[in-house]
C-alpha positions as CSV (number, residue, x, y, z in Angstrom):
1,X,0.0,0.0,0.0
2,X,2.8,1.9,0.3
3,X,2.3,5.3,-1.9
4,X,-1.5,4.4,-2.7
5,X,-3.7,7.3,-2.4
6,X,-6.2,6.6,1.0
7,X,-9.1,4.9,1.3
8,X,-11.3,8.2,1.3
9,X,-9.7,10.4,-0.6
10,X,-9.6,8.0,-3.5
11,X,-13.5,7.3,-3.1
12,X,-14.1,10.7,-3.2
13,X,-11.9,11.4,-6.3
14,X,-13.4,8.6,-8.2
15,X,-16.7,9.5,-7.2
16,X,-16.5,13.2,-8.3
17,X,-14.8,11.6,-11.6
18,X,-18.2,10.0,-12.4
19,X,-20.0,13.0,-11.3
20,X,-22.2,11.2,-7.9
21,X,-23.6,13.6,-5.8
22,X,-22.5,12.4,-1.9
23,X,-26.1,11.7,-1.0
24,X,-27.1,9.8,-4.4
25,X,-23.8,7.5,-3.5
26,X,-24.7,7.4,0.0
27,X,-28.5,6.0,-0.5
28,X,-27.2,3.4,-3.4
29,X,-24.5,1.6,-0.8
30,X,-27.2,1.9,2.5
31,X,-25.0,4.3,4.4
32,X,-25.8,8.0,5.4
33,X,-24.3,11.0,3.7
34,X,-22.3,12.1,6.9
35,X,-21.0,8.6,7.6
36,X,-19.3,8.5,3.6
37,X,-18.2,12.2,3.9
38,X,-16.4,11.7,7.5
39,X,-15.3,8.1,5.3
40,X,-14.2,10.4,2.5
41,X,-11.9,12.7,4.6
42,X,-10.3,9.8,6.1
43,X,-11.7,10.9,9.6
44,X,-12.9,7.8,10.5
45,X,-11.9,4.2,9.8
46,X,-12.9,2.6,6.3
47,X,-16.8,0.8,6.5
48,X,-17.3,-2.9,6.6
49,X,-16.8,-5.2,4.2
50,X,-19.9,-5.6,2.3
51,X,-20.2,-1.8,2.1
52,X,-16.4,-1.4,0.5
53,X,-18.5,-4.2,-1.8
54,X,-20.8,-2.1,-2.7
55,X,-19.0,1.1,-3.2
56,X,-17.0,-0.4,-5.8
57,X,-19.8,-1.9,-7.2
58,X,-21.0,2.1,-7.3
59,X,-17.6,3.3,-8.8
60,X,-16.8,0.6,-10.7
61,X,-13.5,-0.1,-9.4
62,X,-11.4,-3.5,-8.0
63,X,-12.9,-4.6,-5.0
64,X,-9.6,-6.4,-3.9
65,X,-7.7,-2.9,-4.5
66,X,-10.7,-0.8,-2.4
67,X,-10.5,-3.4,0.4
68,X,-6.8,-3.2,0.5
69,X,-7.0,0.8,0.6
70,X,-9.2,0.1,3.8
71,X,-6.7,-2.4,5.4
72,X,-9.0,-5.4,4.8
73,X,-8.5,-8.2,3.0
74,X,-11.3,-10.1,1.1
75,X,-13.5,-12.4,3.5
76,X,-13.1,-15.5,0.8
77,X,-9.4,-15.2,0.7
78,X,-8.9,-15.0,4.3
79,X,-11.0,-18.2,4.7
80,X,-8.9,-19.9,2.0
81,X,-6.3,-18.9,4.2
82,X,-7.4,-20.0,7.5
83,X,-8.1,-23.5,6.3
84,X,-4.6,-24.1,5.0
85,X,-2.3,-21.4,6.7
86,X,0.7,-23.0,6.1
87,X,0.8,-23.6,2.3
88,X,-0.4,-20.8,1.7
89,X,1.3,-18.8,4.0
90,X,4.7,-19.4,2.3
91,X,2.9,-19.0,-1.1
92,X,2.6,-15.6,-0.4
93,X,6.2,-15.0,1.3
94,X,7.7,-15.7,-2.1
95,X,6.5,-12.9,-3.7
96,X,7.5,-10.6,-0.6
97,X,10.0,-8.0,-1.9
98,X,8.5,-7.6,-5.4
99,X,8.3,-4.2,-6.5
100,X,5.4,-3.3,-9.1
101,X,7.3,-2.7,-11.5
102,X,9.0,-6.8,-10.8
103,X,5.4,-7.7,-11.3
104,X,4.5,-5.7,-14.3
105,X,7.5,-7.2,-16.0
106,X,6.7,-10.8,-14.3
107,X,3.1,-10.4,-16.2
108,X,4.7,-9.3,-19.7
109,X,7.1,-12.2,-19.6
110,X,4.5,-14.8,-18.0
111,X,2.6,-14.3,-21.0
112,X,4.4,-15.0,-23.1
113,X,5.8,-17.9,-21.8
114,X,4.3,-19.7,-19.3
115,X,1.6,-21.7,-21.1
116,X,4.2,-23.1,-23.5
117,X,7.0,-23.8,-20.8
118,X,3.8,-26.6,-19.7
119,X,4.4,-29.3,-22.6
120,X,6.4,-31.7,-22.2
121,X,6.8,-30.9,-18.5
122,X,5.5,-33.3,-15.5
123,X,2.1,-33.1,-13.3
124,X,2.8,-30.8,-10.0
125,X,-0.9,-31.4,-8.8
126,X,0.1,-35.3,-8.1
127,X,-3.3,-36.7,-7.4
128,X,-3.8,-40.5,-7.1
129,X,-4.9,-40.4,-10.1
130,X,-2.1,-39.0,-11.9
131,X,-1.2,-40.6,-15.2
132,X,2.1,-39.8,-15.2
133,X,1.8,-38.7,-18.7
134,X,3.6,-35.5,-19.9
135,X,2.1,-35.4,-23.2
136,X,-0.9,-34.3,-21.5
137,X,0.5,-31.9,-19.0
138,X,-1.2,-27.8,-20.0
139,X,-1.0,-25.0,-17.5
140,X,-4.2,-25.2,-15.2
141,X,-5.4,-22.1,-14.1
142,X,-6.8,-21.9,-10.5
143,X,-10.5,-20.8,-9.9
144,X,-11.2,-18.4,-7.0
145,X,-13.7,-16.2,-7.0
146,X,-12.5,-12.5,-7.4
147,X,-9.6,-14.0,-9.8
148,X,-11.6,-16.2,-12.5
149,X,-14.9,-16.8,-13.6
150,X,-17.5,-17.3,-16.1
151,X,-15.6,-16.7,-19.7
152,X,-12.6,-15.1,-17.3
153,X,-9.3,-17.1,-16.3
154,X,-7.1,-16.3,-13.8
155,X,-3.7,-14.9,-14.5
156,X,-1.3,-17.2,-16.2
157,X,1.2,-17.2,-13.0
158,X,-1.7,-18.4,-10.8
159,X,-1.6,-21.8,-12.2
160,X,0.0,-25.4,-12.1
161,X,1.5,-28.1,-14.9
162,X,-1.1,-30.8,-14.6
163,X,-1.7,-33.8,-16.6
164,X,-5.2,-34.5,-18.1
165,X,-6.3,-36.9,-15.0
166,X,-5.4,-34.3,-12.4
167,X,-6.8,-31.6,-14.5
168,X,-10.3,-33.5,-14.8
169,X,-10.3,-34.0,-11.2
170,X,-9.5,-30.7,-9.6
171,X,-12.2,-29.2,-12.5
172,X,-14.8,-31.2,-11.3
173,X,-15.2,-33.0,-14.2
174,X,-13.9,-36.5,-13.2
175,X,-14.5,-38.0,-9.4
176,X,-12.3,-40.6,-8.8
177,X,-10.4,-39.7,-5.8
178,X,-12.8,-39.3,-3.6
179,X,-11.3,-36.2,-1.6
180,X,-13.1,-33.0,-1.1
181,X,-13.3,-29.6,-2.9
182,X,-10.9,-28.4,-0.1
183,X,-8.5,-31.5,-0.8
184,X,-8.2,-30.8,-4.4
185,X,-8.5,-27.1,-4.3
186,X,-5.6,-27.0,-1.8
187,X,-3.6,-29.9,-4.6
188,X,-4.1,-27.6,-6.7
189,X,-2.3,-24.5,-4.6
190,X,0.6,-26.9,-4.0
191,X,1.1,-27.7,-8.1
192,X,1.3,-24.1,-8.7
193,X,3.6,-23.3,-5.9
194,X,5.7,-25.9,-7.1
195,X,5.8,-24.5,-10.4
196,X,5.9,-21.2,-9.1
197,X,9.0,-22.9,-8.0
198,X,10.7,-24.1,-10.9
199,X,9.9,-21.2,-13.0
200,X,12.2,-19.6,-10.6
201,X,14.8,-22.5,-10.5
202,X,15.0,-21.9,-14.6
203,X,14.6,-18.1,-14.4
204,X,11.7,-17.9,-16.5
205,X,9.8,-15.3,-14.0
């Protein structure tokens, strides 16, 4: 967050950008107008989740980006979190230190790359069902709401090698394992960390 303009002061500068009166704004996200003016001058903490929500909603702007302006992080990514702290936990440490513009330049070069640096390559998910095969291995994208869905995939770094059977399986569309949404979801975590890993073993991000 470091150098991002506040919570309030970028609400109000976006608002005023799209020309919403304080009150109209107020009455479409259920607050009053002196609550989202003392909000706006940064007087008093940010509001609650669902009415960050719905303020972006209002100024069409990245929920993710509005509740990290407000010191919050979204309530489905802290659960993911909760349930699988430690995986996760040291996902995120490995991209501590990146500047913006290392991530800018992480995106330019992950698209170009990192769906063809999949063939040939083996399976990280490593389900029981893995076959082992790396003919069939393709960059599998991870689905997480706020990151992917319907006609949208997530970003090509968020994503694992996986073969055909483990891709079936973690999409839902096979189920022969027998473990649960969490089980595979958090498989699925673990093949992209590990080839979050051996991107950066080769260099390639």
């Amino acid at each position: 967050m470091v150098g991002k303009e506040p919570f309030g002061a970028f609400v109000r500068r976006i608002r005023e950008e799209k020309d919403l009166g304080l009150r109209e704004m107020a009455k479409k996200i259920g607050i009053s107008p002196t609550y989202l003016s003392m909000c706006e001058r940064d007087e008093i903490p940010p509001p609650p989740e669902n009415r960050v929500r719905a303020i972006a909603k209002e100024l069409g702007c990245d929920v993710d980006d509005l509740l990290a302006r407000a010191g919050r992080v979204s309530s489905d990514i802290s659960d993911i979190i909760k349930r699988h702290p430690v995986q996760l936990a040291a996902l995120l440490r490995a991209t501590q230190g990146m500047s913006d513009d290392d991530i800018n330049r992480l995106v330019r070069k992950r698209r170009d790359n990192l769906r063809k640096h999949a063939k040939g390559r083996g399976c990280m998910v490593r389900l029981p069902c893995c076959n082992h095969n790396s003919e069939t291995v393709v960059l599998g994208h991870i689905r997480m709401a706020g990151i992917s869905g319907m006609g949208h995939k997530a970003d090509d770094l968020l994503g694992s090698w996986v073969c055909s059977a483990c891709h079936a399986e973690v999409d839902g569309q096979t189920h022969v394992t027998g473990l649960s949404r969490d089980q595979l979801r958090l498989a699925h975590f673990e093949g992209m960390a590990r080839t979050i890993a051996q991107l950066r073993k080769e260099e390639l991000v």
